[in-house]
C-alpha positions as CSV (number, residue, x, y, z in Angstrom):
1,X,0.0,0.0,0.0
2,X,1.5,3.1,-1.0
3,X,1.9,6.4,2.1
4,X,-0.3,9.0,1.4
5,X,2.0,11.7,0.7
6,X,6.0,11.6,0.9
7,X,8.8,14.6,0.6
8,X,11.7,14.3,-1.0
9,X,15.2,15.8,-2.1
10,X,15.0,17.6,1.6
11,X,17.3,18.6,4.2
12,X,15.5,17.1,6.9
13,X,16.1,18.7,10.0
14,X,15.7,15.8,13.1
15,X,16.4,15.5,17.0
16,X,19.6,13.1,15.8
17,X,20.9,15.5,12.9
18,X,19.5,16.9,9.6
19,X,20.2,14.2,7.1
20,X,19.5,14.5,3.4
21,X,16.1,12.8,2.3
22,X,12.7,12.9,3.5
23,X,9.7,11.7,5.5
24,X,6.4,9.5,4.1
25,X,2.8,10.4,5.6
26,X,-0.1,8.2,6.2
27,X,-3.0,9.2,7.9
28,X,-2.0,12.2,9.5
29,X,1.4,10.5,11.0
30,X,4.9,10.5,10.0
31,X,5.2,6.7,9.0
32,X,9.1,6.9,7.7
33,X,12.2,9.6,7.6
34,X,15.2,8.6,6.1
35,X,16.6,8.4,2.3
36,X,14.7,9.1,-0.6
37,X,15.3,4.6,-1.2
38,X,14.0,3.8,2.4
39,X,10.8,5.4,1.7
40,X,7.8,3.7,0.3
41,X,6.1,5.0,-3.0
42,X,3.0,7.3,-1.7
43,X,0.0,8.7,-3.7
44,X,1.3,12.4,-3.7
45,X,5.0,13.6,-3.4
46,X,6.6,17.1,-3.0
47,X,10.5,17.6,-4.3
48,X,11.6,20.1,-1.6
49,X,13.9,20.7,-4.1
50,X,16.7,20.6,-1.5
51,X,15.5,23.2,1.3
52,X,15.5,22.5,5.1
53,X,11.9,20.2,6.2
54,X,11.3,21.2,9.8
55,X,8.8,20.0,12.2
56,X,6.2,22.8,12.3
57,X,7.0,26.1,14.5
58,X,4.9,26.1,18.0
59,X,4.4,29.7,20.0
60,X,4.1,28.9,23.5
61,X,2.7,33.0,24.4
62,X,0.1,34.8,22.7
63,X,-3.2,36.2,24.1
64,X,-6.4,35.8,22.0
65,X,-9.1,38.4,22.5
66,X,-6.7,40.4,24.3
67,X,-8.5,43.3,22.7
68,X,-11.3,42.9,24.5
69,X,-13.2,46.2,25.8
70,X,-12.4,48.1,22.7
71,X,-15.3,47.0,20.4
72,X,-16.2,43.8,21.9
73,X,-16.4,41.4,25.1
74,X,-13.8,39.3,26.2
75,X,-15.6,35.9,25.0
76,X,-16.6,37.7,21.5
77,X,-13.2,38.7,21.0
78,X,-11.9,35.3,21.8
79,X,-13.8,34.1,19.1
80,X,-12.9,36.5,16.6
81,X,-9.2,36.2,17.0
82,X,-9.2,32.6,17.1
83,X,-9.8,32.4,13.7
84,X,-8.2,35.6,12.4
85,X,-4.6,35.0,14.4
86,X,-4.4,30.9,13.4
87,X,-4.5,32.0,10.1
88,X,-1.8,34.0,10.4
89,X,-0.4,31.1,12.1
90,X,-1.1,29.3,9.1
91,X,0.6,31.2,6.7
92,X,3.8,31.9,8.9
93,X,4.5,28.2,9.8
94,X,3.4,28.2,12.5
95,X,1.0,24.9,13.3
96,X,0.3,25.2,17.0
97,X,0.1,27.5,19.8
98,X,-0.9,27.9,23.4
99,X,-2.9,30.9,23.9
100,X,-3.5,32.5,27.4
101,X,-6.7,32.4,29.1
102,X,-7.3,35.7,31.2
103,X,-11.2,37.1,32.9
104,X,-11.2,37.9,36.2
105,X,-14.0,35.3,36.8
106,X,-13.1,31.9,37.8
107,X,-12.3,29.3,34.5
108,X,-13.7,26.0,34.7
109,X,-17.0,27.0,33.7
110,X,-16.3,28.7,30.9
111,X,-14.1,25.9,29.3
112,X,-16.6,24.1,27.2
113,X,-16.9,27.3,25.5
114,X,-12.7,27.9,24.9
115,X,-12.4,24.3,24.1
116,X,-16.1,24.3,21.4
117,X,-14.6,28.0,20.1
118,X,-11.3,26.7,19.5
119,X,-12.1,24.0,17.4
120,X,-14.6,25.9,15.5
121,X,-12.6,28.8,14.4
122,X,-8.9,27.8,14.8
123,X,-6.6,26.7,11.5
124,X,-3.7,24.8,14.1
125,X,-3.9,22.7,17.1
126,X,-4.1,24.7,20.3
127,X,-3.7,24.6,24.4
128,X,-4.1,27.1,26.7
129,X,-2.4,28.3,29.5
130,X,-4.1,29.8,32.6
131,X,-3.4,33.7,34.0
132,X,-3.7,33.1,37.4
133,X,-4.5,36.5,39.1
134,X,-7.3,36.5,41.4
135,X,-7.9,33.9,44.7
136,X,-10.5,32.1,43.2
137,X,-7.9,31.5,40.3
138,X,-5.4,29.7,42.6
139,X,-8.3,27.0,43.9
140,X,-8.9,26.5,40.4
141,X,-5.6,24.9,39.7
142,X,-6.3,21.2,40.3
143,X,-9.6,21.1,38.5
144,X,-7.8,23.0,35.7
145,X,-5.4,20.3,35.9
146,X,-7.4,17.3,36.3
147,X,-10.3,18.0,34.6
148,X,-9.3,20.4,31.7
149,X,-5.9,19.8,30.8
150,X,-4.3,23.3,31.4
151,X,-1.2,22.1,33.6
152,X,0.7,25.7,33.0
153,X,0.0,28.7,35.1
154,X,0.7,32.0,34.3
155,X,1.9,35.0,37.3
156,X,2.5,38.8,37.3
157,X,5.4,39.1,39.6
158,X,5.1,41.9,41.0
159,X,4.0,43.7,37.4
160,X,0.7,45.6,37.2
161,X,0.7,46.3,41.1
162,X,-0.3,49.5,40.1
163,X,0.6,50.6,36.6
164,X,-2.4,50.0,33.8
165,X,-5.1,49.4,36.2
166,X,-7.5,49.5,33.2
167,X,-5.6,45.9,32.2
168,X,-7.7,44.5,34.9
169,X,-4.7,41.7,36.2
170,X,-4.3,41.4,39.6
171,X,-0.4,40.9,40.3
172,X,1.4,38.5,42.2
173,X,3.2,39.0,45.3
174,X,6.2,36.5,46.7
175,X,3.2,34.6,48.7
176,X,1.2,34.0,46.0
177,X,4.3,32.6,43.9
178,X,5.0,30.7,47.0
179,X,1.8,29.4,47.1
180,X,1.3,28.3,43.5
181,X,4.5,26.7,43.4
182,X,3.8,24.5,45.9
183,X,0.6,23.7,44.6
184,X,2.4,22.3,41.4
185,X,5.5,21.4,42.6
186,X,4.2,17.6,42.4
187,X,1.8,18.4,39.8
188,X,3.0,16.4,36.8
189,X,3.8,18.2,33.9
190,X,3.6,21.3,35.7
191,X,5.0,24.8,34.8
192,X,4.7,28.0,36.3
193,X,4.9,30.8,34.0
194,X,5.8,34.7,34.9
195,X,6.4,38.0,33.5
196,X,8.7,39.2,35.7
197,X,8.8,43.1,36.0
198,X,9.0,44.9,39.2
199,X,6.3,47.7,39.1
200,X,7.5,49.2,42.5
201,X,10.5,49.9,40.8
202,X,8.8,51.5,37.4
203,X,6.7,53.6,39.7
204,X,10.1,55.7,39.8
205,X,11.6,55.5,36.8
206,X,8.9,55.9,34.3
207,X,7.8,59.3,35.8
208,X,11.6,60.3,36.0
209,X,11.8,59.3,32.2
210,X,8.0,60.8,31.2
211,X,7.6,63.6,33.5
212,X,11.2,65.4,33.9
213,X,12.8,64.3,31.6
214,X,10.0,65.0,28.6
215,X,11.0,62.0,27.0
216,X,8.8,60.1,24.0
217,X,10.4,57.8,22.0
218,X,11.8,53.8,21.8
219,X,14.6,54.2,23.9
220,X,12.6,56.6,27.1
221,X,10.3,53.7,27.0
222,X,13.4,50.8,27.3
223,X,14.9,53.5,29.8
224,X,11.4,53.7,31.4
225,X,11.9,50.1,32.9
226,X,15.7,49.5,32.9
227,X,17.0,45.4,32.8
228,X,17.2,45.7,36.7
229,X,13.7,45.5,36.9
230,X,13.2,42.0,34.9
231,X,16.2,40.8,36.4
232,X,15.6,41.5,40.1
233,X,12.0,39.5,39.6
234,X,14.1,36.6,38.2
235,X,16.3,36.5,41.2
236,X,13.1,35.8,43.4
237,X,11.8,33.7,40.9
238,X,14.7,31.3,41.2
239,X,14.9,31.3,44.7
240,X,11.0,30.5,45.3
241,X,11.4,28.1,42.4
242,X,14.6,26.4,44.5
243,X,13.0,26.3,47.8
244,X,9.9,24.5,46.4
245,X,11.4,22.3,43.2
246,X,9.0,23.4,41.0
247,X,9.3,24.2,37.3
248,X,9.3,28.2,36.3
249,X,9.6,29.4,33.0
250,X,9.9,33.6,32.2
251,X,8.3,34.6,29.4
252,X,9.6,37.8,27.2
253,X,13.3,37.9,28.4
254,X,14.1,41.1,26.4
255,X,17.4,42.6,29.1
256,X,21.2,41.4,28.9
257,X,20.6,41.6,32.8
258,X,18.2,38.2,32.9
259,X,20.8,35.9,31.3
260,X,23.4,35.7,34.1
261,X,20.2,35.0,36.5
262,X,19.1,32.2,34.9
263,X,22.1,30.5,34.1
264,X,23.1,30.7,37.6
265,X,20.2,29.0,38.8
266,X,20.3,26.7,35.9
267,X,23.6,25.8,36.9
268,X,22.7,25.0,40.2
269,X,19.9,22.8,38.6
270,X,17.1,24.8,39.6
271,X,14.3,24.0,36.7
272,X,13.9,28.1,35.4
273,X,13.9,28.3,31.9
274,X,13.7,31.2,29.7
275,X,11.7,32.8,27.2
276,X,12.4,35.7,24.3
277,X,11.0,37.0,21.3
278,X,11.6,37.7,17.6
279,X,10.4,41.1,18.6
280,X,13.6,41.6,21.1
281,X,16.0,39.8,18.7
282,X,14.9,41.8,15.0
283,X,14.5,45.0,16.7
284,X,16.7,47.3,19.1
285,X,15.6,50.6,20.6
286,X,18.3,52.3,19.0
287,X,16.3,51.8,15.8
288,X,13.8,54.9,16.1
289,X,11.8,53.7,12.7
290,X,9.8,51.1,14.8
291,X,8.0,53.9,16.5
292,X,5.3,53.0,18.7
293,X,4.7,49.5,17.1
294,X,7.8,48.7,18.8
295,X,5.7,49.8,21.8
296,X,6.7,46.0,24.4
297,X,5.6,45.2,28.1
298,X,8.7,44.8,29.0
299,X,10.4,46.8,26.3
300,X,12.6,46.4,23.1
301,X,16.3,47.1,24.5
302,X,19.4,48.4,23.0
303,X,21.9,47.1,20.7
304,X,23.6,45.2,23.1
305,X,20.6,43.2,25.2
306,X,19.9,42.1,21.9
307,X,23.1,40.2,21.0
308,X,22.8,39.1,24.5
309,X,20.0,37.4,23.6
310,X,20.6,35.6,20.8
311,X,24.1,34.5,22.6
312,X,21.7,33.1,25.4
313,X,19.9,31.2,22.8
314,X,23.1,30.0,21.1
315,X,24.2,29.1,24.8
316,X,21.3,27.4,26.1
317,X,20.4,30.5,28.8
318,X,17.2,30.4,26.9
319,X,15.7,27.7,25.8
320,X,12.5,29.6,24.5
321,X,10.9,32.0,21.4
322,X,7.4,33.0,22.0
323,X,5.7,35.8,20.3
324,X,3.7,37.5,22.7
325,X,1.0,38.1,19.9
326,X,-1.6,40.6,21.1
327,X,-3.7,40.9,18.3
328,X,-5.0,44.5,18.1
329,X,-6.3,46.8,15.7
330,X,-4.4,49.6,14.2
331,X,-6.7,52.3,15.8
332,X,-6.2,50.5,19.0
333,X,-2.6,49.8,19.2
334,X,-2.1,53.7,17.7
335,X,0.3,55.0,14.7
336,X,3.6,54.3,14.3
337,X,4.8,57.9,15.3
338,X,2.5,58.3,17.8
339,X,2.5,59.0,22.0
340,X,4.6,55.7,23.6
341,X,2.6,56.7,26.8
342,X,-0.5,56.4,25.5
343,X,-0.3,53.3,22.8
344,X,-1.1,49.9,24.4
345,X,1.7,47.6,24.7
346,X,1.9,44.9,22.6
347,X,3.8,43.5,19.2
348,X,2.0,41.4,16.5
349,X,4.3,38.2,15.7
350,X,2.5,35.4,14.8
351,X,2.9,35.2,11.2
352,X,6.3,36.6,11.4
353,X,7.7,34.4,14.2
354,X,9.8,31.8,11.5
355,X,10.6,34.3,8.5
356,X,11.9,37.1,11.6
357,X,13.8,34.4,12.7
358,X,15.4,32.6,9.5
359,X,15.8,36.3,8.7
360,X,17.8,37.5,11.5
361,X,18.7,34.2,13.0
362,X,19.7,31.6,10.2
363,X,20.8,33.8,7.6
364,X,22.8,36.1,9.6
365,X,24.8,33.6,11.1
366,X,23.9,33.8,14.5
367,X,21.6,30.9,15.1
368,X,21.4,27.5,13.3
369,X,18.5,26.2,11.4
370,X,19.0,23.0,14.2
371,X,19.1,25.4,17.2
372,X,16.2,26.8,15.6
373,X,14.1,24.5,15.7
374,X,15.2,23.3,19.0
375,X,14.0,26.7,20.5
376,X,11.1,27.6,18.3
377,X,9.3,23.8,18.1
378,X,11.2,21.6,20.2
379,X,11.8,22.7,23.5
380,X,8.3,24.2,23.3
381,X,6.3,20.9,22.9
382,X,8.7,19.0,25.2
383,X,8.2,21.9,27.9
384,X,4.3,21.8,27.6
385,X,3.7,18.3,27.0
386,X,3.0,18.1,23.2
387,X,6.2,16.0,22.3
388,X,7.3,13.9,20.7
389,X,3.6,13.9,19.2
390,X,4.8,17.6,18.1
391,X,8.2,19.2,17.7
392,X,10.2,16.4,15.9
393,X,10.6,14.6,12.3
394,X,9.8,11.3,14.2
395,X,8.3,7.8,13.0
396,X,4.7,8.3,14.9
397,X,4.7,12.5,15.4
398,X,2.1,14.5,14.2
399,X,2.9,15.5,10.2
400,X,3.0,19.4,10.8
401,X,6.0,19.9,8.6
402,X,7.5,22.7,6.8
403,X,9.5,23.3,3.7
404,X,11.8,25.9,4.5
405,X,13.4,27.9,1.7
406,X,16.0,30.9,3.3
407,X,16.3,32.8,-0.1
408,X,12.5,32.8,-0.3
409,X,11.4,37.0,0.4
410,X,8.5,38.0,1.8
411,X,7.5,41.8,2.4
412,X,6.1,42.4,5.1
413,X,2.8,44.4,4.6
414,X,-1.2,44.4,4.7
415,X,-1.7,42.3,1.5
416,X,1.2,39.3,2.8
417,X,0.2,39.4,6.5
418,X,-3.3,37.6,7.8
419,X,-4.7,38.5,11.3
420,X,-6.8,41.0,13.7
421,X,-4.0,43.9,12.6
422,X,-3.0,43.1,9.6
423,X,-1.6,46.5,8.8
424,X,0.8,47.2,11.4
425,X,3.3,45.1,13.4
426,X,7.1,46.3,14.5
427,X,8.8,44.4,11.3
428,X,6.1,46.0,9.3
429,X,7.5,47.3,5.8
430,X,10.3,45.1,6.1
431,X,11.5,42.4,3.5
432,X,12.2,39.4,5.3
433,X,14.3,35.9,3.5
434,X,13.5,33.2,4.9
435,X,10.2,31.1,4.5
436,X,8.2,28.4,4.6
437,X,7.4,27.4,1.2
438,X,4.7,24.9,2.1
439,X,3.0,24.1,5.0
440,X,1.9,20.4,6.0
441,X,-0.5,20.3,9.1
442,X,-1.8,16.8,9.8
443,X,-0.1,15.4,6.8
444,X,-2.0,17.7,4.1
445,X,-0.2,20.9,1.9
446,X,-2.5,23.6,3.5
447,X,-0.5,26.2,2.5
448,X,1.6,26.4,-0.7
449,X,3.5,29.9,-1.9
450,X,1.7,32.1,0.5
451,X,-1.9,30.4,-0.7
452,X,-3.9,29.1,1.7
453,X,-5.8,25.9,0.9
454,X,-7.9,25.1,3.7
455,X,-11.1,26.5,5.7
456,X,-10.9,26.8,9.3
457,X,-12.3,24.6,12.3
458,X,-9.3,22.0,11.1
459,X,-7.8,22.9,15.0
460,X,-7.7,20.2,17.9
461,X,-7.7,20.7,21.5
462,X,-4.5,19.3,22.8
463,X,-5.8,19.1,27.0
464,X,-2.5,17.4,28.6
465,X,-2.3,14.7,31.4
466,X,0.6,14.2,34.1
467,X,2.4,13.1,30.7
468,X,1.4,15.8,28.4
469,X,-1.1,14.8,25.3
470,X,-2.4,11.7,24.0
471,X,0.0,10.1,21.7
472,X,-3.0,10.3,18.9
């Protein structure tokens, strides 16, 4: 019987090595990697025509209906973006996310709707995270757990204590941490997430920066909440995350300050991993263009936090890319030149997560296309439980694939990108090489040249026991 679909003439890029050849499909699973001769004949074949094939990219940090307030409710929104932001997903090569949950009213009973919503609208297999930022939130944990397969937990330490009240997040102090990590600490599959910012801290410096100093621009709003303040709330992360042996992870590492933190607790094999964006690591302050689209919560840094960051990647300080997504509309998120004190923050990166960083990353030397994938798709499915069903070119994984050409261009603008904002992001005008050429969720081509060939509702629901997901 002949696979349903094989690729070859590719540089497949595996967990052992990329080796030259390809994979074969059959119902939805990879059946075979190896040489073009090892693989059986299939009904449909693709000559990658010797580009990379890597296991499809995986966000682990966006927020759906984050917009929520604007024009519509929080539930509304969800929906809305759901469908709008996978597609972008789609197109970008990116074939799964987990999207954070946040309402200040307790989860569980809302879930059936997430879960029904999700699989209706979305164009990529999801899970969800939890925002855990009132009481009721932290009795929820087991039953979130247990019964609806959300085993990551998501703090403000410290952050939003008093700055954007409008946001609605309540913020975390060292109890609460305390308390959630031990809560999880023999949780399996566990991880407790944070943005760690100290907001007592920016209560000083942003007025310094705003008020007497009259500043208005990328770099008063990096100087507005200096590396100290991300770095000191690691430091305390660690330490909680020592005295408990739990798992942390920090999302949005944008300051050279963080990396020495985490690698000393890391050395001291304390499980805190780390988190950055292509948002930090395509974009400096220094760079005035990116105007208020640059506009991060915590912010884009100078020249030199950003090599620091891709040396961290390159050195295993962080294991981690996210986006961060916050899907918003342009009139929302405010022009490019406009007031950085009065613009929400938030970057758009969804369908620019892969071609930012084969852009910057690959082709600039300073990451490798294995590295890449290790810290876009691999780490990420092994951290939230998805792997090896996701993450790898593996006999049995999920085929979500991607043919990856790096001299492929794509501009960045409103008629390439999908999504809620589709006319403004911080690498918006840019022209970008370095794409996926197709895209191959579930073992079908649903996109091909920047065409999109499917409809949505094609998403699943990937709830995750002590082990992580279900192996089919």
């Amino acid at each position: 019987m002949p696979a349903d679909l094989r690729i070859v003439n590719s540089r497949v890029v595996t967990p052992a090595g990329t080796i030259s050849g390809g994979v074969a499909v059959e119902d939805g699973k990879i059946t075979a990697v190896g040489s073009k001769e090892t693989l059986p004949e299939a009904d449909e074949e693709i000559d990658a025509e010797q580009n990379h094939l890597i296991p499809g990219i995986i966000c682990p940090h966006n927020h759906m209906g984050l917009s929520a307030g604007y024009e519509n409710d929080y539930h509304t929104q969800f929906e809305l973006d759901m469908e709008t932001e996978t597609r972008a997903c789609l197109k970008g090569g990116v074939t799964s996310f987990f999207t954070f949950l946040l309402q200040e009213e307790p989860y569980m009973s809302d879930m059936d709707f997430f879960v029904n919503t999700g699989e209706e609208q979305s164009y990529i297999d999801f899970g969800f995270h939890a925002i855990i930022h009132q009481d009721h939130h932290v009795e929820e944990i087991e039953q979130l757990a247990d019964d609806a397969g959300i085993r990551s937990f998501k703090l403000f330490f410290n952050m939003y204590k008093k700055s954007a009240p409008e946001l609605g997040i309540g913020h975390s102090d060292a109890g609460r941490v305390y308390e959630v990590f031990r809560k999880t600490s023999d949780m399996g599959g566990a991880v407790v997430m944070f943005h760690a910012e100290n907001d007592d801290l920016l209560q000083k410096t942003i007025p310094q920066v705003r008020d007497e100093e009259g500043r208005d621009s990328l770099r008063a709003w990096a100087d507005s909440s200096p590396g100290i303040a991300q770095a000191m709330q690691v430091e305390q992360i660690g330490m909680l995350c020592e005295e408990t042996d739990a798992t942390a992870y920090v999302v949005h590492n944008s300051a050279k300050e963080t990396i020495p933190v985490l690698e000393k607790y890391q050395n001291r094999g304390v499980q805190l991993y780390g988190e950055t964006l292509p948002s930090f690591l395509a974009n400096h302050c220094e760079d005035e263009d990116v105007g208020l689209w640059g506009k991060i919560s915590p912010p884009i840094r100078y020249k030199e936090d950003q090599e620091a960051l891709w040396a961290g990647l390159r050195t295993g300080a962080l294991q981690h890319v996210g986006t961060d997504h916050c899907p918003y509309p342009r009139e929302f998120k405010g022009e490019r030149n406009g007031s950085f004190w009065e613009g929400p923050p938030g970057d758009q990166g969804l369908q620019t997560f892969l071609p930012l960083m084969l852009h910057e990353g690959v082709n600039k030397n300073r990451i490798s296309m294995e590295r890449l994938v290790e810290t876009c798709s691999t780490n990420t499915a092994k951290r939230f439980g998805l792997y090896p069903r996701k993450g790898a070119l593996v006999e049995g994984a999920d085929a979500d694939m991607l043919i990856v050409d790096l001299d492929k261009e794509v501009h960045v603008d409103s008629e390439w990108l999908e999504g809620l904002g589709n006319d403004w992001c911080s690498a918006y005008d840019r022209t970008l090489r370095g794409s996926p050429s197709h895209v191959i969720t579930s073992g079908k081509v649903v996109v091909e040249d920047d065409e999109i060939l499917t409809e949505k509702g094609i998403g699943e629901y990937l709830p995750r026991g002590p082990s992580g997901v279900d192996a089919a």
